[in-house]
N, CA, C and O atoms as a Tinker XYZ file with bonds, in Angstrom:
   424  protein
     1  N      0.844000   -1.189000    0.000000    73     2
     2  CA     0.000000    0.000000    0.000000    64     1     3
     3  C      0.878000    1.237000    0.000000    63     2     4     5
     4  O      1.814000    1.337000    0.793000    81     3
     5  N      0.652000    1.956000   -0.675000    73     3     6
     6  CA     0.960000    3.600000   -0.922000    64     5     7
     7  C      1.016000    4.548000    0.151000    63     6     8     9
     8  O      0.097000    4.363000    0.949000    81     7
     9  N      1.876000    5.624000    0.486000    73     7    10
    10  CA     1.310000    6.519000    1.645000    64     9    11
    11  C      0.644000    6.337000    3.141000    63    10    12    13
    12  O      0.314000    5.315000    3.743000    81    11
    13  N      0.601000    7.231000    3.374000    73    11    14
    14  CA     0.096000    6.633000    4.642000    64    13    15
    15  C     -1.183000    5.989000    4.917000    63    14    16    17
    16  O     -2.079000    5.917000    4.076000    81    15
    17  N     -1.263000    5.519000    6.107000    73    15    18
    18  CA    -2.924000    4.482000    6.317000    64    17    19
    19  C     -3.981000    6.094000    6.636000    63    18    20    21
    20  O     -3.852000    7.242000    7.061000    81    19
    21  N     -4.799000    5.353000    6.198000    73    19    22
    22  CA    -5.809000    6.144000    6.937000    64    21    23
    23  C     -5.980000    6.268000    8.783000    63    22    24    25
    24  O     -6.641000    7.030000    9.488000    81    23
    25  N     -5.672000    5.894000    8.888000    73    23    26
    26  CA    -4.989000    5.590000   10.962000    64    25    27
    27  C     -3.885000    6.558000   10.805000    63    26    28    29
    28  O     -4.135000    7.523000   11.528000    81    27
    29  N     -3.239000    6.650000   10.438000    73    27    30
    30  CA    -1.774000    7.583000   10.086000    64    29    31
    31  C     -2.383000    9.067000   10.076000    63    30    32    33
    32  O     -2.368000    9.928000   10.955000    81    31
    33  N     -2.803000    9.070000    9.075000    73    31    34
    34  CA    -3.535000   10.396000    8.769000    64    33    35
    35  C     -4.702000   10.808000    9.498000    63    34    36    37
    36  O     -4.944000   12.011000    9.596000    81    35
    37  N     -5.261000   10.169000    9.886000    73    35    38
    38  CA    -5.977000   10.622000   11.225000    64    37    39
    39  C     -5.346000   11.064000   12.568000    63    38    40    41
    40  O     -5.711000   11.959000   13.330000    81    39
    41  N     -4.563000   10.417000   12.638000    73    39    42
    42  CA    -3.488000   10.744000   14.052000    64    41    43
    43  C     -2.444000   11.836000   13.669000    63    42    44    45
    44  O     -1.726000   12.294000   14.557000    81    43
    45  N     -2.348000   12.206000   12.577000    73    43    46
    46  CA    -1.322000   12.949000   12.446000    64    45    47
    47  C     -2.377000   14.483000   12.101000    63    46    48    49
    48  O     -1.849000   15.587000   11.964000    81    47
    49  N     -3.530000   14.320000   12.029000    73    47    50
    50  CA    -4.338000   15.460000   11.917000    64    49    51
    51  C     -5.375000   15.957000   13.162000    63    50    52    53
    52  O     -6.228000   16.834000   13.298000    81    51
    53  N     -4.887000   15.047000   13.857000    73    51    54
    54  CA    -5.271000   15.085000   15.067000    64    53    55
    55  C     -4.198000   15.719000   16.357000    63    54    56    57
    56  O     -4.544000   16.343000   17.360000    81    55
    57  N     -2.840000   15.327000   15.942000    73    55    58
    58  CA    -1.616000   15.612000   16.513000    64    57    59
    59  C     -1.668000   17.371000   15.837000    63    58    60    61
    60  O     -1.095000   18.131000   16.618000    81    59
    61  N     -2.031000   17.835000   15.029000    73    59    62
    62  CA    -2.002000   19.017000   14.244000    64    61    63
    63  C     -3.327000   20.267000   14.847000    63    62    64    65
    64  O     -3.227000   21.437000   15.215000    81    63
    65  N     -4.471000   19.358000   14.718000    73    63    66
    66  CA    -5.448000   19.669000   16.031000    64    65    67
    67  C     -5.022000   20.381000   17.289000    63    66    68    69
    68  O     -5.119000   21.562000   17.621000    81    67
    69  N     -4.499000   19.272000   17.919000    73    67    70
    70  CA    -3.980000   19.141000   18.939000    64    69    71
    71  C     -3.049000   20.690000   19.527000    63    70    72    73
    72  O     -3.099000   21.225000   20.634000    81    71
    73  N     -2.271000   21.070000   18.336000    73    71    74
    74  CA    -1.080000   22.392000   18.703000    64    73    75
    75  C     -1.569000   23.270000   18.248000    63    74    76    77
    76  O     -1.284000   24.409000   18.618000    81    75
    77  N     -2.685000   22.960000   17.063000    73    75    78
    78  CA    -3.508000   24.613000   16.833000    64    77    79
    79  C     -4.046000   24.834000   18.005000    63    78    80    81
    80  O     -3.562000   25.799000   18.596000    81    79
    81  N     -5.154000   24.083000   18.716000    73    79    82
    82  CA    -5.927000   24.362000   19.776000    64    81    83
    83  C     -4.961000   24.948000   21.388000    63    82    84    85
    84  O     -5.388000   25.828000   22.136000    81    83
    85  N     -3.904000   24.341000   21.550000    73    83    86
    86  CA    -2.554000   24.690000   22.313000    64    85    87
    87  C     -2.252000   25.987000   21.954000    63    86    88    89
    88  O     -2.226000   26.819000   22.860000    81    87
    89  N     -2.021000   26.331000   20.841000    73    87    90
    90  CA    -1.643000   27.800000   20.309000    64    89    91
    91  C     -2.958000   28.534000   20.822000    63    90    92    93
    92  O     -2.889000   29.176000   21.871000    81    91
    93  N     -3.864000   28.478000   20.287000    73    91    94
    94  CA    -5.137000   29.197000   20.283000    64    93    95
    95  C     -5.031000   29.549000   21.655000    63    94    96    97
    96  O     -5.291000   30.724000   21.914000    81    95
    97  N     -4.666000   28.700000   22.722000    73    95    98
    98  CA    -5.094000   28.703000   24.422000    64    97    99
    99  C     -4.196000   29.977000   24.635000    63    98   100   101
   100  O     -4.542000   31.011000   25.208000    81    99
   101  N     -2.900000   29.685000   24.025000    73    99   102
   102  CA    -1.620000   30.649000   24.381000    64   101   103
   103  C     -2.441000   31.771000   23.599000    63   102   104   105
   104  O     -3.032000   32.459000   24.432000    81   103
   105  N     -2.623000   32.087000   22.642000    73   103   106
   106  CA    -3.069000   33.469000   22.275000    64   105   107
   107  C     -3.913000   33.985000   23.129000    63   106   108   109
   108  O     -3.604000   35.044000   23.675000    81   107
   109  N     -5.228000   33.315000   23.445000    73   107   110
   110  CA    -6.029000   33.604000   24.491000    64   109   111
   111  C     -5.678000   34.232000   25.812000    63   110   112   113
   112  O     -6.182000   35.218000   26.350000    81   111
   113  N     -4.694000   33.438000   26.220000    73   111   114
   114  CA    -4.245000   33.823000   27.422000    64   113   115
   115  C     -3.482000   34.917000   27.328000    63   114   116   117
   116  O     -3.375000   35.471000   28.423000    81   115
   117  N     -2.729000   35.617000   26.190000    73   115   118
   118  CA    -1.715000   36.320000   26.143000    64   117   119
   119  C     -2.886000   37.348000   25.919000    63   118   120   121
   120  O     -2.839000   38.192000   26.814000    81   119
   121  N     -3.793000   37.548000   25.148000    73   119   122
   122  CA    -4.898000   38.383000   24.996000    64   121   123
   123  C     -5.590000   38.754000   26.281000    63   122   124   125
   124  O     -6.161000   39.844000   26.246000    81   123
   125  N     -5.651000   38.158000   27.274000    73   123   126
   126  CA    -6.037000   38.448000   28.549000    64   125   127
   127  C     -5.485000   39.101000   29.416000    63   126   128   129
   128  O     -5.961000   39.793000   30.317000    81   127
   129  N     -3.898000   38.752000   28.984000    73   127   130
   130  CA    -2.819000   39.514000   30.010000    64   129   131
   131  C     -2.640000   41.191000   29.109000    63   130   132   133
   132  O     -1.993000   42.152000   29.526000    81   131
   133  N     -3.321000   41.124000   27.990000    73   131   134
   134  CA    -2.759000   41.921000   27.727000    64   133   135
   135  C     -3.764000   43.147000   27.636000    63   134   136   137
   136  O     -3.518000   44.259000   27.170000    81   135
   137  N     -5.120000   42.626000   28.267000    73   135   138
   138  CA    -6.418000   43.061000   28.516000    64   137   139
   139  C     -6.289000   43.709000   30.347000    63   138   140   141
   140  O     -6.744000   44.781000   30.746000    81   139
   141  N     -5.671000   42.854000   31.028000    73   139   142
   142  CA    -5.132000   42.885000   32.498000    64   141   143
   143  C     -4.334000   44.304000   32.371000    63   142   144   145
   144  O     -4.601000   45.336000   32.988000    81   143
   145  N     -3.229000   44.092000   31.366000    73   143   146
   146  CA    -2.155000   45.292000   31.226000    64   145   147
   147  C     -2.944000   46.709000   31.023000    63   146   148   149
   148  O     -2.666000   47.732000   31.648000    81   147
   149  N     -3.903000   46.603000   30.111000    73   147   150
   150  CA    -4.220000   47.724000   29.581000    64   149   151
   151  C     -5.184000   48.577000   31.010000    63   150   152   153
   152  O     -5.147000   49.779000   31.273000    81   151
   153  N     -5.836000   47.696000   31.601000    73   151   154
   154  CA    -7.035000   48.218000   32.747000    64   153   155
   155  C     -5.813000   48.507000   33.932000    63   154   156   157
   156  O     -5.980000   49.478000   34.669000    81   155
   157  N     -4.834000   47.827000   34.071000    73   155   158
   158  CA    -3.671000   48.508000   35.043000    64   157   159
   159  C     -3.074000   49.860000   34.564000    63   158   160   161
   160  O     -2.945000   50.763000   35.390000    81   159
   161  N     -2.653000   50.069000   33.099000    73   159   162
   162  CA    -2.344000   51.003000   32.563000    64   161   163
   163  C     -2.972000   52.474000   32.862000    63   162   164   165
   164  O     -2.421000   53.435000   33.401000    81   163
   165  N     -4.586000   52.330000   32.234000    73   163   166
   166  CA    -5.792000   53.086000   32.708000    64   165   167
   167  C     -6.048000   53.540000   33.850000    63   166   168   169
   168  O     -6.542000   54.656000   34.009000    81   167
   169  N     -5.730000   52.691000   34.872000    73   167   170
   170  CA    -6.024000   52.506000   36.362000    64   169   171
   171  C     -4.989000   53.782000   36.572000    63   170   172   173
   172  O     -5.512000   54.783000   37.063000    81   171
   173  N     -3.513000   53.861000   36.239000    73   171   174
   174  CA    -2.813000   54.211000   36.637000    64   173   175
   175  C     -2.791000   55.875000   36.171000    63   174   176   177
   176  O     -2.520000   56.826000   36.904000    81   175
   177  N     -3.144000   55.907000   34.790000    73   175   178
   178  CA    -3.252000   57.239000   33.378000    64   177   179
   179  C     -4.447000   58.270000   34.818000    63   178   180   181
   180  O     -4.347000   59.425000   35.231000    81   179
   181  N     -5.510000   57.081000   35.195000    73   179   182
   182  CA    -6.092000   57.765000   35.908000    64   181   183
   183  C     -6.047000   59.001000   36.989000    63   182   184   185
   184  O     -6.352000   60.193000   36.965000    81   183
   185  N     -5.258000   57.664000   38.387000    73   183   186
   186  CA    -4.321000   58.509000   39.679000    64   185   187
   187  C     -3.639000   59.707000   39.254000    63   186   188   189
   188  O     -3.761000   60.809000   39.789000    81   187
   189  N     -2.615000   59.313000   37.853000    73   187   190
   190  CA    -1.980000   60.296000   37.694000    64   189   191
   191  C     -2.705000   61.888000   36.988000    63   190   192   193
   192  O     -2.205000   62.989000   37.218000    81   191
   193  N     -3.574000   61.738000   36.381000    73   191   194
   194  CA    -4.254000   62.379000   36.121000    64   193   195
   195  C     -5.322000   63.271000   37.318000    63   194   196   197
   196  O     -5.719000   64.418000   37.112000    81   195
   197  N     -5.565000   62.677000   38.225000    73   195   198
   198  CA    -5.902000   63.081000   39.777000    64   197   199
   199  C     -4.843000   63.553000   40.498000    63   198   200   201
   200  O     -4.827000   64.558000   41.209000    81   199
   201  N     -4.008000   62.822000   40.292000    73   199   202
   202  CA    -2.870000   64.082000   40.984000    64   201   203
   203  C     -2.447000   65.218000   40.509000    63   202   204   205
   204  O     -1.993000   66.100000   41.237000    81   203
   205  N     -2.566000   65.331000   39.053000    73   203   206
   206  CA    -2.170000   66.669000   38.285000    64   205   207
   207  C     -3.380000   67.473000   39.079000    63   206   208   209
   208  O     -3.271000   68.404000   39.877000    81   207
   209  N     -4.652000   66.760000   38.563000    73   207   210
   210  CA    -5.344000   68.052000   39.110000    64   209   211
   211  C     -5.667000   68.327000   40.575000    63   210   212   213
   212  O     -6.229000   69.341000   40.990000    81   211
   213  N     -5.214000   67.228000   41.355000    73   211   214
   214  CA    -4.333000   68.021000   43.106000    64   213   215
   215  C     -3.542000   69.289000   43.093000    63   214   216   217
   216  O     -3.643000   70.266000   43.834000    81   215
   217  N     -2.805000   69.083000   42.179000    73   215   218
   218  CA    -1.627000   69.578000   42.139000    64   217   219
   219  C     -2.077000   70.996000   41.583000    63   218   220   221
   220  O     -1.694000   72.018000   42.152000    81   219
   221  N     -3.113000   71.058000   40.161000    73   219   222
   222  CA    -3.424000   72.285000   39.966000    64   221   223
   223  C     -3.981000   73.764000   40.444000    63   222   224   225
   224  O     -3.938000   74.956000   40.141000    81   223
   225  N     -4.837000   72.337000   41.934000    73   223   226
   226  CA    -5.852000   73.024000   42.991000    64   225   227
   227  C     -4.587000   73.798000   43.827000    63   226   228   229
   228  O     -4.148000   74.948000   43.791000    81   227
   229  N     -4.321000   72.895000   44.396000    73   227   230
   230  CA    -2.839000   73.575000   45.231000    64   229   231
   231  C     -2.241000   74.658000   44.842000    63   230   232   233
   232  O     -1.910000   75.677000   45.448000    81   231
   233  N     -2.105000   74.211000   43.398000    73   231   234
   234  CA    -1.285000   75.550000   42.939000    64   233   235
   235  C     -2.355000   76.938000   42.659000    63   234   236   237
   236  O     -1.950000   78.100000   42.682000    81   235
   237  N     -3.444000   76.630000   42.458000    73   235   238
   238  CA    -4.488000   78.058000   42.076000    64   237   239
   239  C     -4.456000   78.250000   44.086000    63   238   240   241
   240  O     -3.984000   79.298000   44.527000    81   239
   241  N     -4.851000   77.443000   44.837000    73   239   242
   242  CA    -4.991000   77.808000   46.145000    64   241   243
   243  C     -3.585000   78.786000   46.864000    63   242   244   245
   244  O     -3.587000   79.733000   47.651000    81   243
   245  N     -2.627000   78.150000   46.272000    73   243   246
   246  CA    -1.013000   78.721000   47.335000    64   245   247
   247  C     -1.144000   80.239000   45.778000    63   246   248   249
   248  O     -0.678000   81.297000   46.203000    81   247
   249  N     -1.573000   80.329000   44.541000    73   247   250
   250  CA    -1.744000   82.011000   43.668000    64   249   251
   251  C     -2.925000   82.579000   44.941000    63   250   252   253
   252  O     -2.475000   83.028000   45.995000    81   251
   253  N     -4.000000   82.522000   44.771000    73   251   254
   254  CA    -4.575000   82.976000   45.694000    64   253   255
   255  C     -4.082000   83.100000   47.489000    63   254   256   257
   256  O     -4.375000   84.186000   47.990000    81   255
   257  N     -3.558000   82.341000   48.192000    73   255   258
   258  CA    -3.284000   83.021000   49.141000    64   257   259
   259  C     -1.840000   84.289000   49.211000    63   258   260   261
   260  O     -1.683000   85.181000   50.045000    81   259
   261  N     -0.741000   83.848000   47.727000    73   259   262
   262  CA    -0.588000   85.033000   47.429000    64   261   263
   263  C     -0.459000   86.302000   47.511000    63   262   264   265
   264  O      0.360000   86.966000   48.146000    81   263
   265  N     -1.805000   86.797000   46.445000    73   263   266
   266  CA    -2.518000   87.758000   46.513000    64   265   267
   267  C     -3.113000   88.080000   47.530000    63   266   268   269
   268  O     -3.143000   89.297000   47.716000    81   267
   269  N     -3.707000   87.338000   48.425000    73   267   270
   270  CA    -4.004000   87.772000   49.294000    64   269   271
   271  C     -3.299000   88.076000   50.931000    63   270   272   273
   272  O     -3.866000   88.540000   51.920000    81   271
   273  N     -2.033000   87.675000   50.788000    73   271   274
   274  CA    -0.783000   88.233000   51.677000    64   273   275
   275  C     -0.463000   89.635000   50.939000    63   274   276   277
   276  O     -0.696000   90.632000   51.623000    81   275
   277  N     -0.039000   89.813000   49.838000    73   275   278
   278  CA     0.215000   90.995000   49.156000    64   277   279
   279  C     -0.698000   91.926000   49.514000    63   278   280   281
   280  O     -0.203000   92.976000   49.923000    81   279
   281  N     -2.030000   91.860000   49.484000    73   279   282
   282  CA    -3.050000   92.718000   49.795000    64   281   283
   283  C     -3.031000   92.865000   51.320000    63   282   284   285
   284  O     -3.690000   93.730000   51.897000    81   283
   285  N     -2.227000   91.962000   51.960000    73   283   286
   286  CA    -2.739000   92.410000   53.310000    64   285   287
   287  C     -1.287000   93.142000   53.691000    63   286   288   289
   288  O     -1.172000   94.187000   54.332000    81   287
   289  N     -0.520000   92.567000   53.297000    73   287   290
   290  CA     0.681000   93.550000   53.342000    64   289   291
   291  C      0.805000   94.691000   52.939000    63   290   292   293
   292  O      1.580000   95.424000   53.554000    81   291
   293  N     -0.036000   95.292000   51.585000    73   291   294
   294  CA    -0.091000   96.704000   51.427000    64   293   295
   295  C     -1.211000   97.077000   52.531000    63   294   296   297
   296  O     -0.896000   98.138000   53.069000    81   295
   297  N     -2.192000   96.646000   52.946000    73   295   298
   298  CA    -2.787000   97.523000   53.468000    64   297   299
   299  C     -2.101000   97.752000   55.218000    63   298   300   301
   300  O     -2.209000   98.762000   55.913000    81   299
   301  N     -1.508000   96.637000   55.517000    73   299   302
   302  CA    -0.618000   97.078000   56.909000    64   301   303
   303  C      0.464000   97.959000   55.999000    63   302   304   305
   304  O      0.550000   99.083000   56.492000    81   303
   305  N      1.029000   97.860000   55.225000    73   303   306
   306  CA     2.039000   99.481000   55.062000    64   305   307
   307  C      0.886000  100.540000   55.120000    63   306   308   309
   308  O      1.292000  101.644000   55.483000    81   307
   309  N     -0.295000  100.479000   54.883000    73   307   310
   310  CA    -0.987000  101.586000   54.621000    64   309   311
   311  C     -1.253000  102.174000   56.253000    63   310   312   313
   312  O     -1.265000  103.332000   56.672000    81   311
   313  N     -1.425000  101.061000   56.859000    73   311   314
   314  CA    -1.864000  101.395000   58.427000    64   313   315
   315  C     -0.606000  101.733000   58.997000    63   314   316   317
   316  O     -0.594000  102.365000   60.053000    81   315
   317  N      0.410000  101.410000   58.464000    73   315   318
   318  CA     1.949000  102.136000   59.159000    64   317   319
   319  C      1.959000  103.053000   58.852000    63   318   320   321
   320  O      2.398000  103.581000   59.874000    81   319
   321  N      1.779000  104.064000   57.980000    73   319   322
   322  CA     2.212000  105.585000   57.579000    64   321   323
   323  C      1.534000  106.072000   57.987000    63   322   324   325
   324  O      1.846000  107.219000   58.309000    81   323
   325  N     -0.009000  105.575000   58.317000    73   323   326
   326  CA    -1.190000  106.401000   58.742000    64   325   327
   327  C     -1.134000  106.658000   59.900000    63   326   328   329
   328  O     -1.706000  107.627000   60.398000    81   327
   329  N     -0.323000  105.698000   60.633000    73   327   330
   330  CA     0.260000  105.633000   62.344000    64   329   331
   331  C      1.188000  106.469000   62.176000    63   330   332   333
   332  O      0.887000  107.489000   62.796000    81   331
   333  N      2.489000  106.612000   61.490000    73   331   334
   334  CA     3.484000  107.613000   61.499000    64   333   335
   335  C      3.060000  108.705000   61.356000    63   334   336   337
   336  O      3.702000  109.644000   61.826000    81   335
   337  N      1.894000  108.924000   60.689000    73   335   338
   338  CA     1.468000  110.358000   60.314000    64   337   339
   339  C      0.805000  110.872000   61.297000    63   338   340   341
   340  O      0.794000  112.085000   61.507000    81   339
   341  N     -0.001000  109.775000   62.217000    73   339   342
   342  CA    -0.539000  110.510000   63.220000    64   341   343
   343  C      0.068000  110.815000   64.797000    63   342   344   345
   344  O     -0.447000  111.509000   65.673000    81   343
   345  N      1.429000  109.994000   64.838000    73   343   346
   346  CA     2.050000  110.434000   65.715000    64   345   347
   347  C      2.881000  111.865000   65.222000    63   346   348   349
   348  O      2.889000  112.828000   65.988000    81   347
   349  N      3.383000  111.915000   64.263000    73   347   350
   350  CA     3.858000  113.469000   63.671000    64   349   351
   351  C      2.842000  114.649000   64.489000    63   350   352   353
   352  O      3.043000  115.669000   65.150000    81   351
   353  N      1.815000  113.977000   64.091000    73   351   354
   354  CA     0.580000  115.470000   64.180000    64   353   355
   355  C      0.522000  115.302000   65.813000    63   354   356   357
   356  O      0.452000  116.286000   66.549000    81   355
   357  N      0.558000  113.965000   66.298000    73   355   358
   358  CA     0.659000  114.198000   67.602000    64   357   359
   359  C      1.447000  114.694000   68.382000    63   358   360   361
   360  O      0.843000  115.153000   69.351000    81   359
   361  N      2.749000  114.861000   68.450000    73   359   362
   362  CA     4.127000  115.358000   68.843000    64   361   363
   363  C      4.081000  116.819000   68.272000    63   362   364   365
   364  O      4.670000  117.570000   69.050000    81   363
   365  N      3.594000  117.460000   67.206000    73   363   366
   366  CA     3.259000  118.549000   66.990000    64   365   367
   367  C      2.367000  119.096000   67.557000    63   366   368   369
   368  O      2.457000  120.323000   67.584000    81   367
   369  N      1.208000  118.494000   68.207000    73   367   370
   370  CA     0.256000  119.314000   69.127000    64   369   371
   371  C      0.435000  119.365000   70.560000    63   370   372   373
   372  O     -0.264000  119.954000   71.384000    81   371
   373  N      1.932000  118.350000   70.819000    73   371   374
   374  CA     2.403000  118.037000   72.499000    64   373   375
   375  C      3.274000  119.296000   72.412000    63   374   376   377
   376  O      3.259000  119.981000   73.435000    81   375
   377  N      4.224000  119.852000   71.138000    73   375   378
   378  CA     4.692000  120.941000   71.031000    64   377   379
   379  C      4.249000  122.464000   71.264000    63   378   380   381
   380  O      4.830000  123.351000   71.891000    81   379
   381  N      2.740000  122.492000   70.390000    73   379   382
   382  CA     1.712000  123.441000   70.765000    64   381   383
   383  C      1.419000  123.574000   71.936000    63   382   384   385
   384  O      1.448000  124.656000   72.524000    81   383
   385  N      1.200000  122.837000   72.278000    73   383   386
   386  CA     0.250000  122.762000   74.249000    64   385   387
   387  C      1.486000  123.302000   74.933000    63   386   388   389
   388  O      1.339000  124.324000   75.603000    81   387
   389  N      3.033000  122.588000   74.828000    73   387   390
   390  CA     3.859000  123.317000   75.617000    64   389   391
   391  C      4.432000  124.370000   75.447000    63   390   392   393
   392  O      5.146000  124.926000   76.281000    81   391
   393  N      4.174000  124.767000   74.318000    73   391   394
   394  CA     4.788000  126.321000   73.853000    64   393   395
   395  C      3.613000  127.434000   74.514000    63   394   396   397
   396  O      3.952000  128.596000   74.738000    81   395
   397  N      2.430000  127.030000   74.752000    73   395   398
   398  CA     1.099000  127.720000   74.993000    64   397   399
   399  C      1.914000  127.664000   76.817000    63   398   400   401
   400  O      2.658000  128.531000   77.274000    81   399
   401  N      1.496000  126.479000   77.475000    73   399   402
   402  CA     2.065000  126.441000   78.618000    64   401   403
   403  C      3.264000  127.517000   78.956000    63   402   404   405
   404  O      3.132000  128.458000   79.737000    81   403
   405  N      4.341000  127.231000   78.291000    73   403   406
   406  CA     5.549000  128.100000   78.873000    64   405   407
   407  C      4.851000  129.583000   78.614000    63   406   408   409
   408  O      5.157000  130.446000   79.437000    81   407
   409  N      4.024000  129.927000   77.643000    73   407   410
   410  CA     3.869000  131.300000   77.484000    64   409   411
   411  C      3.223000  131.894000   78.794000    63   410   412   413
   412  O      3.372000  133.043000   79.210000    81   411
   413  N      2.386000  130.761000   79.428000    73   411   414
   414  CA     1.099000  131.304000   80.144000    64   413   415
   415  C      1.986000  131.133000   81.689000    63   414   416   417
   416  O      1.699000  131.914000   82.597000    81   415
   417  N      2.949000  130.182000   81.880000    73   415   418
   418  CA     3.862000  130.558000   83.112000    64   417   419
   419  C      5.008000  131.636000   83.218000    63   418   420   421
   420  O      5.840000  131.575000   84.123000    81   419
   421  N      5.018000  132.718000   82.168000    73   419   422
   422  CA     5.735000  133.573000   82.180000    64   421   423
   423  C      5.172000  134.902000   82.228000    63   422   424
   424  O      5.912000  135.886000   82.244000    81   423
């Protein structure tokens, strides 16, 4: 007889079966891990993306308090000169009163 038996060729297409379906499992599985990878990936694109915008809040919060030290700092220089100015006028009217005084004990 010629070629192989029909038993031959059944087993040998069966043995062929056999490593497609083996392969197929490995693709599968590698398709899963690589389904796993991507939702860890995401997971992660996420946090980091939550921390930028921590980070943005923080940063608009620390511009705003800022401005608002600056503003409070000009307005205490404003309350310092307004104090210097009114002790001037005050020491000028402690001057008046005693120049009036010495006049009126002489």
């Amino acid at each position: 007889s010629e070629g192989p038996s029909a038993v031959e060729a059944t087993a040998a297409q069966q043995q062929e079966n056999d490593e497609l379906r083996a392969q197929c499992k490995h693709l599968q599985e590698m398709v899963e891990l690589l389904q796993k990878e991507k939702e860890l990936q995401s997971e992660a694109h996420a946090r980091v993306q939550q921390h930028i915008a921590r980070m943005e809040t923080e940063k608009a919060t620390a511009q705003a308090e800022k401005v608002r030290l600056r503003q409070l700092a000009d307005h205490l220089q404003g309350l310092q000169e307004a104090l210097v100015h009114t002790q001037k006028d005050l020491e000028e009217r402690v001057k008046r009163v005693k120049g009036r005084e010495e006049q009126l004990e002489v």
